[in-house]
C-alpha positions as CSV (number, residue, x, y, z in Angstrom):
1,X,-2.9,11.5,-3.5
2,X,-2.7,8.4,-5.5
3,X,1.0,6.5,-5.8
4,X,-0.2,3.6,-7.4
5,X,-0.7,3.1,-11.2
6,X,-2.8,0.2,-11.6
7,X,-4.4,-2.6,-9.8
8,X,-3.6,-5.6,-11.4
9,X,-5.3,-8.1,-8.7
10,X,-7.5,-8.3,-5.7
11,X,-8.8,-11.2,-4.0
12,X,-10.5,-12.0,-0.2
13,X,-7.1,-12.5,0.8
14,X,-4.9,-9.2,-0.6
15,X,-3.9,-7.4,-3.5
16,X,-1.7,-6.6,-5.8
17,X,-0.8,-3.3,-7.2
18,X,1.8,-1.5,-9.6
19,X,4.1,1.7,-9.4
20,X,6.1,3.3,-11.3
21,X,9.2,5.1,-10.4
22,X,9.2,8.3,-12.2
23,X,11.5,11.5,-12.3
24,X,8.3,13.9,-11.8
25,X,7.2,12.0,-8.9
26,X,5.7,13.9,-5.6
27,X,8.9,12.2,-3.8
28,X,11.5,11.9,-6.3
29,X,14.4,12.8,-5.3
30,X,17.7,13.4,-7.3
31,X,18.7,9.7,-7.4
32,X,15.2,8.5,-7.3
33,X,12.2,7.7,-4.9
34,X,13.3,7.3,-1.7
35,X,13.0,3.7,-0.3
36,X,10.0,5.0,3.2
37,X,7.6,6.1,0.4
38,X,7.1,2.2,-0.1
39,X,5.2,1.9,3.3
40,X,3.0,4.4,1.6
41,X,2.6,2.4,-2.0
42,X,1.6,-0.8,0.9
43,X,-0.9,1.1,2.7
44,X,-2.2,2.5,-0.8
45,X,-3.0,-1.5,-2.0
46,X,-4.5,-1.6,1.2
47,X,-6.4,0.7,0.2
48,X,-7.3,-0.3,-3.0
49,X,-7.7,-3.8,-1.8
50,X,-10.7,-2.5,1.0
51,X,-12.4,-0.5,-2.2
52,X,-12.2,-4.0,-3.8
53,X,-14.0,-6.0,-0.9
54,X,-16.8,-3.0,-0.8
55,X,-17.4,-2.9,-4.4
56,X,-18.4,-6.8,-4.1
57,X,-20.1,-6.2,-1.0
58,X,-22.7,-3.6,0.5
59,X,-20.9,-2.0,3.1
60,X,-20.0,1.8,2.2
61,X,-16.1,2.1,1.3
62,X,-14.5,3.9,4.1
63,X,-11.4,5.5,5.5
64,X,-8.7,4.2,7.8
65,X,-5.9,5.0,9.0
66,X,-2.4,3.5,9.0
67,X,-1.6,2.8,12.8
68,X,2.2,1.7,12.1
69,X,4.8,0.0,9.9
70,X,6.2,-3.3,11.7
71,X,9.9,-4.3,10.0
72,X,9.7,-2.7,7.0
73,X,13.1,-2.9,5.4
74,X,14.1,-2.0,2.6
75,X,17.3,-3.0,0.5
76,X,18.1,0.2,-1.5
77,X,17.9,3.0,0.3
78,X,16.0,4.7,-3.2
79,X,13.9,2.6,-6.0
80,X,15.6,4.1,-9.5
81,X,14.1,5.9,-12.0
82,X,12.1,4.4,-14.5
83,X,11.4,0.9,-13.0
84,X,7.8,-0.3,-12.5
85,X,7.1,-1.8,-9.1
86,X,4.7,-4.3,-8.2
87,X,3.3,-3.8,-4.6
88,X,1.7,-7.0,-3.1
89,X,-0.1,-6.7,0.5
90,X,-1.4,-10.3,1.7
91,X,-4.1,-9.7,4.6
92,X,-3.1,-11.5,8.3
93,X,-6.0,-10.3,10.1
94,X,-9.1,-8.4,10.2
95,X,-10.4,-8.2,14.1
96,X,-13.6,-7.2,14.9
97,X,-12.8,-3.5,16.4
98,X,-11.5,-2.7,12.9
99,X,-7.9,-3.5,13.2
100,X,-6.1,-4.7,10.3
101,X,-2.9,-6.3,10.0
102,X,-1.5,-7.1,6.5
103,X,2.3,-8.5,4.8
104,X,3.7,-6.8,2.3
105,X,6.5,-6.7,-0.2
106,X,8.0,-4.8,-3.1
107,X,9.3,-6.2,-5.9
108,X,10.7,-5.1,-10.0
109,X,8.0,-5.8,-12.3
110,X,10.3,-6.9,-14.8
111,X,12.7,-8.9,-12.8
112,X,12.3,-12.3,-10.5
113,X,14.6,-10.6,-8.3
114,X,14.3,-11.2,-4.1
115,X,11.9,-8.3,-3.0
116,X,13.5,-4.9,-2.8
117,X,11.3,-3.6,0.3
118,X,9.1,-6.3,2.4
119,X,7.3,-5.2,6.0
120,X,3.9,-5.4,7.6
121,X,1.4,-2.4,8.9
122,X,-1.4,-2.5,11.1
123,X,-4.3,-0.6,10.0
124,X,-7.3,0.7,11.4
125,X,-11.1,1.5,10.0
126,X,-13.1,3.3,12.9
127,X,-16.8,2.7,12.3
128,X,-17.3,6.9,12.0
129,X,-14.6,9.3,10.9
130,X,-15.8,12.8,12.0
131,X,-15.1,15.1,8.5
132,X,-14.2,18.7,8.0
133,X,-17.6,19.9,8.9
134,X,-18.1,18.5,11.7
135,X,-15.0,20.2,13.5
């Protein structure tokens, strides 16, 4: 399942990614998308940001896991229709046990506005995920 539109940017330090809100959405709702599937879109440029670090590097891309959402608030409780977001994570910490721990914020493409969601999550890639087969 794949949220985000676009990467536009990725760098050492975090990404940035793009949306767009969209009647046909998995989430949409009759008003729109509602306002929790942002800490999804962050997680997602998480996501894409740690495929960007292991395309430039030669460790494997792998899985994580989102461990929790720290003050994610959100000032509409939907995003409307039809507006392309842009979904920026900045990376606070990576520890050595695989714990990550990024900012993030949600604002219009279009618009200069203040952001309309901003929290942080804490993240974390195991060395080994056990798969499917190995249940």
């Amino acid at each position: 399942m794949c949220l985000l539109t676009r990467l536009i940017a990725a760098s050492d330090d975090g990404a940035t990614a793009e949306t767009w809100t969209r009647h046909d959405d998995l989430f949409a709702e009759t008003d729109g998308i509602p306002a929790w599937v942002g800490v999804e879109w962050l997680a997602q440029t998480v996501a894409a940001w740690a495929g960007f670090r292991a395309f430039g590097s030669t460790e494997a891309a792998a899985p994580g896991l989102l461990l929790g959402a720290k003050r994610y608030r959100a000032r509409v409780p939907v995003f409307a229709f039809d507006q392309r977001i842009q979904v920026t994570i900045t990376v606070d910490f990576v520890a050595d046990n695989g714990v990550t721990q990024v900012s993030g914020e949600l604002r219009r493409t279009e618009t200069g506005e203040l952001p309309l969601a901003h929290g942080s999550l804490t993240l974390y890639r195991p060395d080994s995920m056990p798969t499917l087969g190995d249940a």
